[in-house]
Backbone as CSV, one residue per row, in Angstrom:
resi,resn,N_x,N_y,N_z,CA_x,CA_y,CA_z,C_x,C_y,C_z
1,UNK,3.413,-47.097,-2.896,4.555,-46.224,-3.049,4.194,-44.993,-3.890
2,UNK,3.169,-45.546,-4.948,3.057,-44.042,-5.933,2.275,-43.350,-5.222
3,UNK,1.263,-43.859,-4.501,0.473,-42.796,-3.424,1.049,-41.753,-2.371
4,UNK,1.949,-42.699,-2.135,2.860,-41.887,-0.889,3.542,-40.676,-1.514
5,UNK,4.423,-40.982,-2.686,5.162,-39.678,-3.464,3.850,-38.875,-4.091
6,UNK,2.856,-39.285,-4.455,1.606,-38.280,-4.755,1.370,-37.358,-3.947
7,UNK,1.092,-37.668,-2.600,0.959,-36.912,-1.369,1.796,-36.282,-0.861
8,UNK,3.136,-36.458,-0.930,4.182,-35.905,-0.680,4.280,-34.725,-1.578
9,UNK,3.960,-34.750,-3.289,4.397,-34.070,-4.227,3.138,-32.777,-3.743
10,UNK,1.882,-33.474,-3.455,0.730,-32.411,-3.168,0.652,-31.402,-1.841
11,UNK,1.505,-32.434,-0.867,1.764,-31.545,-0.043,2.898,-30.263,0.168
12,UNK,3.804,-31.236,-0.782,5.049,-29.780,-0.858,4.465,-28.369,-2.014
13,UNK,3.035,-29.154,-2.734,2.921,-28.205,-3.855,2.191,-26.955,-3.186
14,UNK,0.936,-27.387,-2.180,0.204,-27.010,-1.268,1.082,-25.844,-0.211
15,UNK,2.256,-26.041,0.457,2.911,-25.450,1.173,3.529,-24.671,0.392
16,UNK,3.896,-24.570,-1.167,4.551,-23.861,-1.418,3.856,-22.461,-1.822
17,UNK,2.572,-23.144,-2.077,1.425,-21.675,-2.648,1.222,-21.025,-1.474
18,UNK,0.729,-21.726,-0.475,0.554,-21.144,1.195,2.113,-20.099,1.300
19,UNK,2.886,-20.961,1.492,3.737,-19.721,1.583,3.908,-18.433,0.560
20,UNK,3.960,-19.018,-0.638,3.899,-17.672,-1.675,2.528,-16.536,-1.523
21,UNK,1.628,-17.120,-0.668,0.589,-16.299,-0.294,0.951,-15.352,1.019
22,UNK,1.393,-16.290,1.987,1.901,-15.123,3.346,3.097,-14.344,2.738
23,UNK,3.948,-14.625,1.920,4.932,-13.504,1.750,3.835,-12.494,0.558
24,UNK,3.556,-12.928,-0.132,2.677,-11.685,-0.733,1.807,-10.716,0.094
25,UNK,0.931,-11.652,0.916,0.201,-10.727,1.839,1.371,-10.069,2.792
26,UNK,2.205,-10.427,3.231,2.973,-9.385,4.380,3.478,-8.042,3.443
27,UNK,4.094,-8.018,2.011,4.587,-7.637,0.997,3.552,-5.992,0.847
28,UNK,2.369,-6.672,1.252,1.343,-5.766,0.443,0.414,-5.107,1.918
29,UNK,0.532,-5.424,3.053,0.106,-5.145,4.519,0.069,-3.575,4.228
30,UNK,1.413,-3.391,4.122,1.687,-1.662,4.324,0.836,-1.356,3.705
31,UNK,0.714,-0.942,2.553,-0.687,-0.850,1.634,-2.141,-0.513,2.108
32,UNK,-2.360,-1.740,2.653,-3.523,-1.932,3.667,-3.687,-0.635,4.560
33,UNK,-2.453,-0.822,5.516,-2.313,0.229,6.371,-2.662,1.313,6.044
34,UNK,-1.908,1.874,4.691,-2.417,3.230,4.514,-3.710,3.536,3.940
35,UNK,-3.975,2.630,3.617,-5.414,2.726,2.650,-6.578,3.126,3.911
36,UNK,-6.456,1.996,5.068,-7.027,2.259,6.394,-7.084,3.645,6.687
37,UNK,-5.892,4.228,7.179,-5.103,5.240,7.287,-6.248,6.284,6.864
38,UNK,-5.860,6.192,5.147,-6.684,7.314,4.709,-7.995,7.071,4.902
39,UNK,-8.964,6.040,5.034,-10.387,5.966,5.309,-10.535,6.554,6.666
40,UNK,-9.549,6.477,7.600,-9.822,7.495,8.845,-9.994,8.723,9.018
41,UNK,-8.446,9.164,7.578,-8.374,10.606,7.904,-9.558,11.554,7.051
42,UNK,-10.414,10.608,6.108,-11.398,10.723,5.403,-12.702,10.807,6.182
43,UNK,-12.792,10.463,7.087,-13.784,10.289,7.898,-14.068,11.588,8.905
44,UNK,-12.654,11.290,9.462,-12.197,12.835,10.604,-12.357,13.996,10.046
45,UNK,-11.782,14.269,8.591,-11.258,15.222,8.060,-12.292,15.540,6.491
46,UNK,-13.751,15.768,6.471,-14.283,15.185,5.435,-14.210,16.669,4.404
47,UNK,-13.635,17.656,4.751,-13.655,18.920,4.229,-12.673,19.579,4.775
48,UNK,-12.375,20.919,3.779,-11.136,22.058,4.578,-11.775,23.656,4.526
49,UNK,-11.957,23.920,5.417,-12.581,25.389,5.051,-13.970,25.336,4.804
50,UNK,-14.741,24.152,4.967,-16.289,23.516,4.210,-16.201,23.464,2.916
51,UNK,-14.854,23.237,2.264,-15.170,22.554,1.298,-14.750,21.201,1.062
52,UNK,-15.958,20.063,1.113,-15.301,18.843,0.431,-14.284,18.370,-0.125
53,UNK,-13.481,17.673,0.545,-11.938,17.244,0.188,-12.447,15.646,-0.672
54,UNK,-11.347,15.541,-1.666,-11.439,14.590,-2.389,-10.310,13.496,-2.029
55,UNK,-10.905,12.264,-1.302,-9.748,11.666,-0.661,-9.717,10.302,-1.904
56,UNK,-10.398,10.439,-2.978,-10.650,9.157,-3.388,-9.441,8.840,-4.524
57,UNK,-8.997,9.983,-4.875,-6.970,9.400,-5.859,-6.175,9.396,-4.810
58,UNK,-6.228,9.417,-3.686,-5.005,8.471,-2.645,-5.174,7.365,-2.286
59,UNK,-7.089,6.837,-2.138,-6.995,5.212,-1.844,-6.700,4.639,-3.796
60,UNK,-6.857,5.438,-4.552,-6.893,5.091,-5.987,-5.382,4.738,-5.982
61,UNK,-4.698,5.197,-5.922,-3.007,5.314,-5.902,-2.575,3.917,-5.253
62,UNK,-2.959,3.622,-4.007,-2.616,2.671,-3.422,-3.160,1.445,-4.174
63,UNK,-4.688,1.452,-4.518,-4.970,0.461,-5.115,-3.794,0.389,-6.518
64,UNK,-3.552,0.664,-7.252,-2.858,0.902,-8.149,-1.691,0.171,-7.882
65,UNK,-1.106,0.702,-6.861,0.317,0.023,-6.236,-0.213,-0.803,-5.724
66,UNK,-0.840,-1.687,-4.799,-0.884,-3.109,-4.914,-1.267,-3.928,-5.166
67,UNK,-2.027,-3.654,-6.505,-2.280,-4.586,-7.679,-0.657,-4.482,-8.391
68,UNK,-0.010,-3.191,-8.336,1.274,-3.578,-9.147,2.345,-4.314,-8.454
69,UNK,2.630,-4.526,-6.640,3.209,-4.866,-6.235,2.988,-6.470,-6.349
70,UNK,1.523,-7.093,-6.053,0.953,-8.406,-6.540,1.808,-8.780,-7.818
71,UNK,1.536,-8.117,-8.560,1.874,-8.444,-10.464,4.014,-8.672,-9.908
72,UNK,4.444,-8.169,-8.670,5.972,-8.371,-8.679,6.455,-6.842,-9.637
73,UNK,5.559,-5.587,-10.043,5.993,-4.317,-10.569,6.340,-3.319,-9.724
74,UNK,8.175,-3.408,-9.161,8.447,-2.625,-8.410,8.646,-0.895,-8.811
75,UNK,9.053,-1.019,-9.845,9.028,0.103,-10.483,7.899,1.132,-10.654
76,UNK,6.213,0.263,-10.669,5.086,0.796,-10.742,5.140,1.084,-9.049
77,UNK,5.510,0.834,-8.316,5.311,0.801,-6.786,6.340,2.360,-6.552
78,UNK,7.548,2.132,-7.139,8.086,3.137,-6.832,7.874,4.640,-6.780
79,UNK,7.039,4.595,-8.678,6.961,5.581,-9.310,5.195,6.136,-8.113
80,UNK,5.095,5.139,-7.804,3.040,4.792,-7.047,3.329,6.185,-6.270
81,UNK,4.453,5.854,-5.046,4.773,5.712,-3.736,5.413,7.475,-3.841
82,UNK,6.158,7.890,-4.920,6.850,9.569,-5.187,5.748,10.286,-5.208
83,UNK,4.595,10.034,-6.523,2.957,10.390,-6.568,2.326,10.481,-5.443
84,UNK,2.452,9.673,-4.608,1.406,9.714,-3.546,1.922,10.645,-2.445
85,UNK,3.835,10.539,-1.941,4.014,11.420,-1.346,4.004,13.053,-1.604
86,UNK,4.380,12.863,-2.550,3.979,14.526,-3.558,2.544,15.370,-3.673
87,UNK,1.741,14.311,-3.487,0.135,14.708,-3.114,0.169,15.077,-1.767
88,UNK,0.397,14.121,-0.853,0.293,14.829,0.409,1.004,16.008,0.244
89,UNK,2.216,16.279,-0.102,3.349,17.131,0.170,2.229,18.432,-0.053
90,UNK,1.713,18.091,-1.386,1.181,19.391,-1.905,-0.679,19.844,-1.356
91,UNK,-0.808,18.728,-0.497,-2.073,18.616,-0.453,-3.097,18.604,-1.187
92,UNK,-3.042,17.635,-2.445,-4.192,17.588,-3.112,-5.502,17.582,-3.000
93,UNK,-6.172,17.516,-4.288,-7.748,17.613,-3.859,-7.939,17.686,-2.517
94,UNK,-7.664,19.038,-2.014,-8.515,19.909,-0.884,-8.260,19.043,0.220
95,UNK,-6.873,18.007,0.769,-7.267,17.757,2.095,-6.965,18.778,2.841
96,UNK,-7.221,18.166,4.088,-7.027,18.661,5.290,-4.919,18.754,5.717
97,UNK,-4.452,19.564,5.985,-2.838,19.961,6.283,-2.766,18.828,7.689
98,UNK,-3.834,19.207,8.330,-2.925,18.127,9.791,-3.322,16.503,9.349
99,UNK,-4.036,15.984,8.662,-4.485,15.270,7.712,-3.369,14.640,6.951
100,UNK,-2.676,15.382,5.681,-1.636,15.664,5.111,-0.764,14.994,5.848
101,UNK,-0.490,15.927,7.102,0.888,16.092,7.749,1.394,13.982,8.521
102,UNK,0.016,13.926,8.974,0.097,12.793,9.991,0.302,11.749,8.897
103,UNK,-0.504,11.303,7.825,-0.996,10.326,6.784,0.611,10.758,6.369
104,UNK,1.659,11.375,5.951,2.780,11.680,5.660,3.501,10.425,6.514
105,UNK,3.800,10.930,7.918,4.486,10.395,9.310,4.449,8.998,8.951
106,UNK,2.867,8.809,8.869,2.850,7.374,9.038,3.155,6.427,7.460
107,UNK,3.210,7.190,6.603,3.460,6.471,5.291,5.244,6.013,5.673
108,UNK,5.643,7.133,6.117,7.101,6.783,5.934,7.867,6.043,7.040
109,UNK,6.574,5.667,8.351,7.082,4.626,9.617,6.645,2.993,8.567
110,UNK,5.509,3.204,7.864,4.839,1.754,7.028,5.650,1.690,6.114
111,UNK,6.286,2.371,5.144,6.276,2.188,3.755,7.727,1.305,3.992
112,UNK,7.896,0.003,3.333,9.722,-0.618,3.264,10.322,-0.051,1.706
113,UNK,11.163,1.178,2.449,11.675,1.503,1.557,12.989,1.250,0.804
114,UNK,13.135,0.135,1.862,14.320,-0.625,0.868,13.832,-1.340,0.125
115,UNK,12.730,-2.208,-0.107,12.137,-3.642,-0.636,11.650,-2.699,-2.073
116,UNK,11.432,-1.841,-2.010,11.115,-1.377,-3.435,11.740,-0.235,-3.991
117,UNK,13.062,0.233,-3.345,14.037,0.912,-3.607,13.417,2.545,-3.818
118,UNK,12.633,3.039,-2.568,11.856,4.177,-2.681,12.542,5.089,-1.814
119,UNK,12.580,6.387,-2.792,13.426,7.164,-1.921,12.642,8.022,-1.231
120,UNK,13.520,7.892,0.016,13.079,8.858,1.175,12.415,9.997,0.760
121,UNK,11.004,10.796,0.774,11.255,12.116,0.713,11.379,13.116,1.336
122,UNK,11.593,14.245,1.015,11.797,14.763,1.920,10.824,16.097,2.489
């Protein structure tokens, strides 16, 4: 009998981390996405005018936000997510505008902006 509730207790303990792992990983996907995202448009787009664009504080940003989204810091996600659109907006370190423009599109088809209460920008 104590074996049986042992196994029982290990298996519900087991399923419960498994699941707290797929909702974290789905949580943090978008992330992924853009990080991808920008290693493409980094690739395509490696300069503007011949000069070397610096794509490496937008995958920095993201890393940032989902190590803070992991930690459950929506607020660090929020504040991540204004920063990062504001860079594109403004085109930082030297990207590329159609670059910019697309990596924009697609942040705001990925990003759940209800789940971390991020406002639209505009």
């Amino acid at each position: 009998m104590k074996s049986i509730l042992m196994t029982i207790a290990a298996a519900f303990c087991a399923l419960t981390v498994f699941s707290g792992g797929v909702g974290l990983a789905q949580s943090t996907n978008w992330m992924d996405e853009l990080s991808s995202s920008v290693n493409f448009y980094k690739n395509r787009y490696p300069a503007t005018d011949n000069v070397p664009a610096n794509w490496q504080p937008y995958l920095s940003e993201l890393t940032l936000m989902k190590k803070a989204a992991i930690r459950g810091d929506q607020e660090a996600v929020r504040v991540g997510m204004a920063k990062w659109f504001k860079m594109l907006k403004d085109r930082d370190h030297g990207i590329n505008s159609k670059a910019a423009d697309e990596l924009f599109r697609i942040a705001v088809l990925t990003t759940p902006f209800d789940e971390y209460k991020i406002s639209v920008p505009k």
